[in-house]
C-alpha positions as CSV (number, residue, x, y, z in Angstrom):
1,X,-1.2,-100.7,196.7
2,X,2.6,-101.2,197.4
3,X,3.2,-103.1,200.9
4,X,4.2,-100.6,203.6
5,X,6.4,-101.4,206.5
6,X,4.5,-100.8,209.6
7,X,5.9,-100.7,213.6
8,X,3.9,-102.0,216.2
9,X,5.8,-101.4,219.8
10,X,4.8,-104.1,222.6
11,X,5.9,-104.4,226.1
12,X,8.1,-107.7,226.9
13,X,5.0,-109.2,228.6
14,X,1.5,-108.7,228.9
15,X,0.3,-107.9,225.6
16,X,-3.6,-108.2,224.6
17,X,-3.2,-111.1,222.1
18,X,-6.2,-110.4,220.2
19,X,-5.2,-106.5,219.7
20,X,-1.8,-107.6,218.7
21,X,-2.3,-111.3,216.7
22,X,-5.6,-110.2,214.9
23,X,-4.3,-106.9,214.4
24,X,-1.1,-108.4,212.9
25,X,-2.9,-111.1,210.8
26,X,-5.4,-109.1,208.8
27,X,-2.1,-106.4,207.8
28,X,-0.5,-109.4,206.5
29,X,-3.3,-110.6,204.7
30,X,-3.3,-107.3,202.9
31,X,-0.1,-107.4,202.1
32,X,1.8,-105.2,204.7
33,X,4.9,-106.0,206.9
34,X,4.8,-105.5,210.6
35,X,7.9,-105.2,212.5
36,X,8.1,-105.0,216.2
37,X,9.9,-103.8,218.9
38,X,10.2,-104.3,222.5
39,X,12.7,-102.4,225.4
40,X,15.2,-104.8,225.0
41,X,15.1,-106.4,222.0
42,X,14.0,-109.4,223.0
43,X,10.3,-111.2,222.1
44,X,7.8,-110.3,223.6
45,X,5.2,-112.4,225.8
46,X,1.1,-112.0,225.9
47,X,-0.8,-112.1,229.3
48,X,-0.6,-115.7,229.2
49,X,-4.1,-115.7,231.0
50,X,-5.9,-114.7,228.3
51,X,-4.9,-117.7,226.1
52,X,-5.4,-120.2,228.6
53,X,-7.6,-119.1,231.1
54,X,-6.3,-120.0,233.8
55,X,-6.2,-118.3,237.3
56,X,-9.5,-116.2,236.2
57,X,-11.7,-118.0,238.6
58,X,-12.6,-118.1,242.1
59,X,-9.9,-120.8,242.4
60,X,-7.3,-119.7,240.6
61,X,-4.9,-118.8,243.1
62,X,-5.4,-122.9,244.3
63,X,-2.1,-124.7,242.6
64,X,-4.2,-127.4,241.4
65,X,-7.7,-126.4,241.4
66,X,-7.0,-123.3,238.6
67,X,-6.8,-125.9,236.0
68,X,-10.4,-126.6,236.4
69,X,-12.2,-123.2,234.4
70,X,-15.2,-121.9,234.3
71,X,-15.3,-118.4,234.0
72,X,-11.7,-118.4,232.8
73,X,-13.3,-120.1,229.1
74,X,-14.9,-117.2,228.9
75,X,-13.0,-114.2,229.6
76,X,-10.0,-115.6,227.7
77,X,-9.3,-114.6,223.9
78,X,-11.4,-115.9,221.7
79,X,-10.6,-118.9,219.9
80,X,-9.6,-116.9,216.5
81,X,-7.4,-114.2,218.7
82,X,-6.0,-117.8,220.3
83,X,-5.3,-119.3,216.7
84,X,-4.1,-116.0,215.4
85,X,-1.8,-115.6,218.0
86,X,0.2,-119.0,217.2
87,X,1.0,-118.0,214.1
88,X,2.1,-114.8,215.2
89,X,4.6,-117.0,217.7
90,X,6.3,-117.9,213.9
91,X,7.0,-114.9,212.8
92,X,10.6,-113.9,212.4
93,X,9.8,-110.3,212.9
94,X,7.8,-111.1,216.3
95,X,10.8,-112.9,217.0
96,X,13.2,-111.0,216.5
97,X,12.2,-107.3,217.4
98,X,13.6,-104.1,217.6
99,X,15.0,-102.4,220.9
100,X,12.8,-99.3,221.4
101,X,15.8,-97.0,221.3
102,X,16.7,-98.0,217.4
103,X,13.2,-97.0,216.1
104,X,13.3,-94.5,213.7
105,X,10.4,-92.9,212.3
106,X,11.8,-92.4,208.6
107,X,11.8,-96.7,208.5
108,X,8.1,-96.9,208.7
109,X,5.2,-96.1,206.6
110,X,2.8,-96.4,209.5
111,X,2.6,-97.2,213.4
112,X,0.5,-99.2,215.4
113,X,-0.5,-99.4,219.1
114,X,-1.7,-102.0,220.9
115,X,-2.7,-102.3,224.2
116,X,-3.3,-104.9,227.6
117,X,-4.6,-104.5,230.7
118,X,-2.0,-106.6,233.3
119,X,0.7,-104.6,235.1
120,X,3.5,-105.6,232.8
121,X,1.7,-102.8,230.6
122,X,3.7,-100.5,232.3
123,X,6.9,-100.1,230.8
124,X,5.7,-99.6,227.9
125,X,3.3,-97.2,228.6
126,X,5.9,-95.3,230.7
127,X,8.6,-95.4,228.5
128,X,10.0,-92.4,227.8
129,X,11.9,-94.0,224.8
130,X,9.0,-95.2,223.0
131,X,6.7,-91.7,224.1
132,X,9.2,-89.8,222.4
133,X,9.3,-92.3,218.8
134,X,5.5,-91.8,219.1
135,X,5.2,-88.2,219.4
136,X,8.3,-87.8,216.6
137,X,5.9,-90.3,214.4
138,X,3.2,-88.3,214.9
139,X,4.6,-85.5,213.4
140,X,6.5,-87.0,210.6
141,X,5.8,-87.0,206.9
142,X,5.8,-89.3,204.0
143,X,7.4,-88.5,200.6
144,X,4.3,-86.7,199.5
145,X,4.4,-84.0,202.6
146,X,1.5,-86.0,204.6
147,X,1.1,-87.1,208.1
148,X,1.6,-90.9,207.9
149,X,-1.3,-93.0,209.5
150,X,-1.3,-93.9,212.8
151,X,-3.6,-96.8,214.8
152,X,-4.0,-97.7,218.4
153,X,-6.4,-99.3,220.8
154,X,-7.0,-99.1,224.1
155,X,-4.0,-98.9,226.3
156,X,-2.3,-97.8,222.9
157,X,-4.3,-95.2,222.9
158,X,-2.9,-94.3,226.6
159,X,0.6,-94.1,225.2
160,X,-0.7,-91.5,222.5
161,X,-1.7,-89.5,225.2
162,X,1.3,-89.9,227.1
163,X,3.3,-88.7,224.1
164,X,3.7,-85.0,224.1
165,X,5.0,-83.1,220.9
166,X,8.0,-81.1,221.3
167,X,6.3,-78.5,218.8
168,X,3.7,-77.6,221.5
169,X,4.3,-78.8,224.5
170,X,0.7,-80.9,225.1
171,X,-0.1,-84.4,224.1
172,X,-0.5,-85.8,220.1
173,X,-3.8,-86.6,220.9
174,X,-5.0,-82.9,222.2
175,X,-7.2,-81.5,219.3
176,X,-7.5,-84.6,218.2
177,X,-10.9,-87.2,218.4
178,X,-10.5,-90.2,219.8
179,X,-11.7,-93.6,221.7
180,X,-10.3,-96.1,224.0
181,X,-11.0,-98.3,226.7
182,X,-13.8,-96.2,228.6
183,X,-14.7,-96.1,232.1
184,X,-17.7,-98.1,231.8
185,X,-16.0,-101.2,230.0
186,X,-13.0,-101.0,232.5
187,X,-15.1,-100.5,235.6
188,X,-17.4,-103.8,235.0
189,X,-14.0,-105.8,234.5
190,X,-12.7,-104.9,237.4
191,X,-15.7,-105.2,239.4
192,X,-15.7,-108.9,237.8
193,X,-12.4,-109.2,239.1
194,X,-12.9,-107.4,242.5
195,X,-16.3,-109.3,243.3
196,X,-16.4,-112.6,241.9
197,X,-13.5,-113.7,239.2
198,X,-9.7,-113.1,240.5
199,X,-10.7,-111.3,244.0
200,X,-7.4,-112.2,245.6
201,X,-5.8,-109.9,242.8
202,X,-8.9,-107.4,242.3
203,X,-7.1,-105.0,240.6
204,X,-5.8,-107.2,237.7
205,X,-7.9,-105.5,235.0
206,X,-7.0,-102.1,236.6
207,X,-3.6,-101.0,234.6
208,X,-3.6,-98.0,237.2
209,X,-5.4,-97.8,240.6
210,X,-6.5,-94.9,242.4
211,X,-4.7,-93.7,245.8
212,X,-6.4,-92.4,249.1
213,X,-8.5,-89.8,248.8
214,X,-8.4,-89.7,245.2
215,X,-11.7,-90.2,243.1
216,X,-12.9,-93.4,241.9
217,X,-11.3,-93.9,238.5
218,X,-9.0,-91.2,238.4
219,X,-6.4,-93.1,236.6
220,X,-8.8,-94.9,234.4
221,X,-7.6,-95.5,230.7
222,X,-10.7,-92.9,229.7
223,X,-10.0,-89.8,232.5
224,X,-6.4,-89.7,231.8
225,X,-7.2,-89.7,228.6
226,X,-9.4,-87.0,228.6
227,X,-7.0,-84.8,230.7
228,X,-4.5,-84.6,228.0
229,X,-7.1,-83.9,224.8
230,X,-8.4,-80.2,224.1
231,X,-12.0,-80.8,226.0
232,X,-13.8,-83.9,227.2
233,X,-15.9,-84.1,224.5
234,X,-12.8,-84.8,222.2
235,X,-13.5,-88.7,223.8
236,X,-15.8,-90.0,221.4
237,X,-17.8,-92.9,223.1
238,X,-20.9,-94.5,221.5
239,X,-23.6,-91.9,221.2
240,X,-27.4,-93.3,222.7
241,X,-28.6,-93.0,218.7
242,X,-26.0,-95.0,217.4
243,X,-27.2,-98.0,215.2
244,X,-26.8,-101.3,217.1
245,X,-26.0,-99.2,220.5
246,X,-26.9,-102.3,223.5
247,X,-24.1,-104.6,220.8
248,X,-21.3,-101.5,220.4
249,X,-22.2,-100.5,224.2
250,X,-22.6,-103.4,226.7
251,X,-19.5,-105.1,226.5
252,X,-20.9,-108.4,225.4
253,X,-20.6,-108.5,221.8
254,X,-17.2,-108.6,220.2
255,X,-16.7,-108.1,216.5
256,X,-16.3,-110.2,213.7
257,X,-14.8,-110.2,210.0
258,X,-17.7,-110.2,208.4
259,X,-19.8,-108.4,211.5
260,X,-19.0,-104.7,212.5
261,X,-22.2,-104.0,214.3
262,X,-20.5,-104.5,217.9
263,X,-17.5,-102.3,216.9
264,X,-16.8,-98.6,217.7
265,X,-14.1,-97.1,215.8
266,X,-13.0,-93.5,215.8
267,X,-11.4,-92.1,212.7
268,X,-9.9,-88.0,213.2
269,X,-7.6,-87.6,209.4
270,X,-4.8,-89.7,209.9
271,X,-5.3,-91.3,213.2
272,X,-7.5,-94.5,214.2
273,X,-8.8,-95.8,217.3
274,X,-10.7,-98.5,219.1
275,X,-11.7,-99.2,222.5
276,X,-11.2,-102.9,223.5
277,X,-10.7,-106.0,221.8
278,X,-14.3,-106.4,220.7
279,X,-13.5,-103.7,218.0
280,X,-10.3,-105.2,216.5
281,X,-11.1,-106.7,213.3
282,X,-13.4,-103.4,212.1
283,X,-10.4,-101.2,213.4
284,X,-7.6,-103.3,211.6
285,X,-9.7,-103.3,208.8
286,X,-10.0,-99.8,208.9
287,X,-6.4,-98.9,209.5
288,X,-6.1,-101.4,205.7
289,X,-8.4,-99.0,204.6
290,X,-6.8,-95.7,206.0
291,X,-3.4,-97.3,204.5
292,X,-5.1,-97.7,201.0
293,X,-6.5,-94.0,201.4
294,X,-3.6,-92.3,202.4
295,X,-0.5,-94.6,200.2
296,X,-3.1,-95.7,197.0
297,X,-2.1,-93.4,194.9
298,X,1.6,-93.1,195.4
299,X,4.0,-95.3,193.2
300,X,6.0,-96.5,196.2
């Protein structure tokens, strides 16, 4: 298959290293270019917590004392997202990348949308900018008349929704399937956080919080979601019968190259998603697949 140029937008900090570095690493390996682009122009920066772990304890907000971590080994990126996200650090295109107001969807075979948890998610969830690329990708078409294949993963996924097509007025995702982070998975991080990890910051794995006298997840990744697809059941979570459910389900399993089983992966036609960064490696290698499906057969 020819190598495609593929766009993956980031914010300028904050970014999930493993949905971004492994992402990025297995496109390379089959033989695709990924360019980048942030609101300025500039690089952008991961949630530095989730490569070093600190400040995810107890302790971390103590100067000296957040060096020492416990439960900070463990809810950083593992060691493969760490080592994948190094070489990622050398990449001239993650170096140098694209202000989100020079994208144009005729440069790209394909887009990709990561996603983070920490607040410096915002902008480029809110940007209107980058909402408007995404909607105009959405709808584009290749050479051969086709809608050109889209990826995203949890707070990517967000951003889809967010984007609303100028053609109907309603988001890219509605009539669409879908995943992404769910309520479950986001609720027992930030009850982690609120209870017993980072409780001086409790809402640190909350993108969005709730205000008085709205309900309890509300602005959850999932419900907001779900407001801008066709019906609820649109949100395709992992069904009780599915093979290797308590793995896919529980939030304490994450995937492997050569082990799907903890993955969930939604395909609808053109589009891809993924919940969290448990399911990266199945839903990178998916979107390969989707790019081998959809550009195979074309001579360039």
């Amino acid at each position: 298959m020819p190598q495609r140029k593929l766009i993956m937008p980031l914010p300028s900090q904050d970014f999930d290293p493993t949905e971004v570095a492994v992402t990025w690493r297995i496109l390379r390996a089959a033989g695709h270019t990924v360019v980048f682009a942030t609101p300025d122009g500039q690089r952008a920066h991961t949630d530095p917590r989730m490569i070093h772990g600190e400040g995810l304890d107890p302790w971390g907000w103590v100067p000296v004392l957040k060096k020492i971590r416990l439960l900070g080994l463990v809810l950083r990126a593992e060691s493969g997202a760490r080592d994948a996200y190094r070489a990622l650090e050398q990449d001239p295109n993650f170096l140098a990348p694209k202000p989100y107001e020079a994208l144009r969807t005729q440069d790209y075979d394909g887009l990709v949308l990561p996603g983070g948890h920490a607040r410096g998610m915002r902008p480029y969830l809110e940007s209107r900018c980058l909402q408007t690329f995404v909607a105009d990708f959405f709808e584009s078409l290749n050479a051969a008349g086709q809608h050109k294949p889209v990826a995203a993963v949890c707070h990517g996924v967000l951003l889809a929704a967010r984007s609303v097509s100028t053609h109907t007025g309603k988001s890219v995702l509605y009539g669409r399937k879908t995943t992404a982070l769910t309520w479950k998975l986001e609720r027992s991080a930030w009850h982690l956080s609120k209870f017993w990890a980072r409780f001086w910051d409790s809402t640190y794995y909350r993108t969005y919080s709730e205000d008085q006298g709205e309900p309890v997840g509300y602005w959850s990744v999932e419900m907001e979601i779900k407001r801008a697809l066709a019906q609820d059941s649109d949100f395709c979570d992992v069904p009780p019968d599915a093979e290797h459910h308590f793995r896919k389900a529980s939030g304490a399993a994450r995937d492997r190259l050569d082990d799907a089983r903890p993955a969930w992966v939604v395909q609808d036609g053109n589009y891809i998603s993924a919940r969290w960064p448990g399911d990266v490696h199945t839903f990178a290698k998916s979107y390969v697949a989707l790019l081998q499906a959809h550009y195979g057969s074309m001579s360039s």
